[in-house]
C-alpha positions in Angstrom: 143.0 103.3 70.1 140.2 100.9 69.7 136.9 101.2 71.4 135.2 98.2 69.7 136.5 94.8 71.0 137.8 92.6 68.7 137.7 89.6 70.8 134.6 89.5 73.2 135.7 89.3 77.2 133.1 86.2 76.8 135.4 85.0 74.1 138.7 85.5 76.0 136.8 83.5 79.3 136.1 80.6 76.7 139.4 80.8 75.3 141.6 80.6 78.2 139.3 78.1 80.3 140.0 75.2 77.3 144.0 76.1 77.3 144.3 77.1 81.0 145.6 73.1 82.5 148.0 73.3 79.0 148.9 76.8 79.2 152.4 76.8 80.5 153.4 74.1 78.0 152.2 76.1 74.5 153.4 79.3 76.1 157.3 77.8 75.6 156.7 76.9 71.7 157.4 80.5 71.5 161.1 79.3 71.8 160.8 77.2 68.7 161.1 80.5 66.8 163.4 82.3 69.2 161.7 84.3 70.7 163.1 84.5 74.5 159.8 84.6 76.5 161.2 83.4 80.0 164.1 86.2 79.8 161.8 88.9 78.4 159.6 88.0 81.3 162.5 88.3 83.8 163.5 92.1 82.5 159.9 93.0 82.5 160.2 91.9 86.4 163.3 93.3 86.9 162.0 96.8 85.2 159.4 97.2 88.3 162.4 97.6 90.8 160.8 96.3 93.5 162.2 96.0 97.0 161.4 93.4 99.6 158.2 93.6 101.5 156.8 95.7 98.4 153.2 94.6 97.3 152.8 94.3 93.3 150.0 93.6 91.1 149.5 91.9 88.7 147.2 91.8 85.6 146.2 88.9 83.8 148.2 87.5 86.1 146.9 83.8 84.1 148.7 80.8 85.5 151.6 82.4 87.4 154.0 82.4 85.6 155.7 85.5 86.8 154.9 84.4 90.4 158.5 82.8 91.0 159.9 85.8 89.8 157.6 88.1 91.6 158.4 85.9 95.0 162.1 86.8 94.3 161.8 90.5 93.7 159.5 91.1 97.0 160.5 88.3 99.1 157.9 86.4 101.7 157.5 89.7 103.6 156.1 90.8 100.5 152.3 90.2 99.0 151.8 89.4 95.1 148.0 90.1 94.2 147.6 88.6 90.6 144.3 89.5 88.7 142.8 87.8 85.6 139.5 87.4 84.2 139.3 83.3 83.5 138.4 81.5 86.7 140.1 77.8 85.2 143.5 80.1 84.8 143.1 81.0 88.2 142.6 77.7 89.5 145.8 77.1 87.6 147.0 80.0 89.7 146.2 78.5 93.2 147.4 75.1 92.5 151.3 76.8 92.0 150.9 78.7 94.9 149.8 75.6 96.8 152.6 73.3 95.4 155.2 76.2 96.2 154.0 77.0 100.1 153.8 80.6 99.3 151.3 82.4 102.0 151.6 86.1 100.4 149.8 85.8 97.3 145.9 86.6 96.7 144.2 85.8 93.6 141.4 87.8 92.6 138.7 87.0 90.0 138.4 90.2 88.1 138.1 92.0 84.5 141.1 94.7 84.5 138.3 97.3 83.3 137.0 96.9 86.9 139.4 96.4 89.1 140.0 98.6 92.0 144.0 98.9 92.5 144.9 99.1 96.1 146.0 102.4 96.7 150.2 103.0 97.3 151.0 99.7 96.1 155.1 98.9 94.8 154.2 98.1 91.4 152.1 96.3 88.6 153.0 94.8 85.6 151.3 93.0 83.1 152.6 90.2 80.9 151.2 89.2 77.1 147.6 90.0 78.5 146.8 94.1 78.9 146.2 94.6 75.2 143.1 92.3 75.3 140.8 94.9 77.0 140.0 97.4 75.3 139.5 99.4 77.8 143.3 98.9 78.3 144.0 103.3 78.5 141.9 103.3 81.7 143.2 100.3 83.0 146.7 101.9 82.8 145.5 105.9 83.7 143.6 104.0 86.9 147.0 101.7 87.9 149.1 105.1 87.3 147.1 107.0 90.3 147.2 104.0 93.4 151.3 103.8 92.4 153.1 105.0 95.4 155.7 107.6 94.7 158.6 106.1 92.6 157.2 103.0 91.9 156.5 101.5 88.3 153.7 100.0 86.6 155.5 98.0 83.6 154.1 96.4 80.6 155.4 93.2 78.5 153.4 92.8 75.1 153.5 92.4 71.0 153.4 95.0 69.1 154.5 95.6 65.3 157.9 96.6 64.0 158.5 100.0 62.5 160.7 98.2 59.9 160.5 95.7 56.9 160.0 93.0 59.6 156.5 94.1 59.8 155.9 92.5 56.8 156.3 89.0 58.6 153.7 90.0 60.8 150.9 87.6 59.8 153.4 84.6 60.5 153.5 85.8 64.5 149.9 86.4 64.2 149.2 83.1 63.3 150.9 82.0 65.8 149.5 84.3 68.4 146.1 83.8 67.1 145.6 80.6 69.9 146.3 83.1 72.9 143.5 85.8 71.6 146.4 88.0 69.8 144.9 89.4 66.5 146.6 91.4 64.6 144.1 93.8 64.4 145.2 95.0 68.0 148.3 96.9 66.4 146.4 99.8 67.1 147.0 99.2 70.7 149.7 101.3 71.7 149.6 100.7 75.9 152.9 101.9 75.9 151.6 105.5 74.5 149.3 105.4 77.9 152.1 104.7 79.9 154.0 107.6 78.8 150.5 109.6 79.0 149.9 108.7 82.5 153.4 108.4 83.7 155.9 111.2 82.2 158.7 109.5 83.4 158.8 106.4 81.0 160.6 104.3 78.3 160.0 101.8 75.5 162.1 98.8 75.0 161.9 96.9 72.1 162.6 93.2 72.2 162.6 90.5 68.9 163.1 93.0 66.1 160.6 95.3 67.6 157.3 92.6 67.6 157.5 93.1 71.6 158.1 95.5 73.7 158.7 96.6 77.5 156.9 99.5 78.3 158.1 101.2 81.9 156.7 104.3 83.6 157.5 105.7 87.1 155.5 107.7 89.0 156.8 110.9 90.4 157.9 111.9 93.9 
């Protein structure tokens, strides 16, 4: 694990306020090398298992992206509560949720290290944003407790392949590099604190093993 932050949370503010209105669009030139990041974000969804009326959190919830997704999984008798630290992604945020008519979302201005999950909630999942804090083990151990019974808290992220493949790494961290990604973070292994925090877990690796969904369920 890292304990020094290799990308200040003042960095990751300034960061994401320049690219927040432009986001969305240089979030697809992922596809330009194949890598699937609208279905990965779809099994990542799917992975939570959420029924309707279910609340869900989300972290680094950025634009909402996942929000259409999220809408489908919980329905509107459902509540969405996406998190992120950048106020100009949030803004990005409210204007989908305004354009869409959805009344069950709240947005909350927050660093995940601080956050206070709502306790018994039906899920959280956190997409391409988790292994930028640091403080990412507590985050996950703190998310683990408010679970209600048999729900999931699910993680979609990079990570680096246990194969030659790694060798291609800096390529992907070049091209990471604009969303905060170093490749330093390797050490990051969230998935490790979902299986430390939640037993009943499993690791999927997606694109040759440079991403990952990470699922744990909590117990009965």
């Amino acid at each position: 694990m890292i304990d020094d932050p290799i990308i200040t949370k003042d960095e990751v503010v300034d960061l994401y306020r320049k690219r927040a209105r432009r986001y969305d669009f240089t979030a697809n030139l992922y596809y330009l090398i194949g890598f699937r990041e609208w279905a990965y974000r779809r099994r990542a969804v799917e992975a939570l298992r959420l029924r309707r009326g279910d609340t869900v959190v989300e972290i680094g919830c950025g634009t909402g992206l996942n929000f259409p997704l999220l809408q489908e999984a919980v329905g509107p008798e459902g509540r969405i509560i996406g998190v992120d630290l950048t106020d100009a992604m949030l803004e990005q945020a409210r204007s989908r949720v305004a354009e869409n008519g959805w009344s069950n979302v709240d947005l909350v201005l927050s660093d995940a290290a601080s956050y206070h999950f709502p306790a018994g909630i039906g899920g959280i999942i956190s997409t391409f944003a988790l292994t930028l804090a640091p403080e990412y083990d507590q985050v996950i151990a703190r998310g683990s407790r408010a679970l209600a019974p048999g729900k999931r808290w699910v993680i979609l992220d990079f990570k680096l392949p246990a194969n030659w493949l790694a060798s291609l790494a800096p390529l992907l961290a070049f091209l990471t590099r604009p969303f905060g990604v170093r490749l330093e973070m390797a050490d990051r292994h969230l998935w490790e604190s979902i299986e430390r925090y939640l037993p009943n877990s499993r690791l999927i690796e997606l694109y040759g093993g440079f991403a990952y969904i990470a699922e744990g369920k909590r117990g009965a």
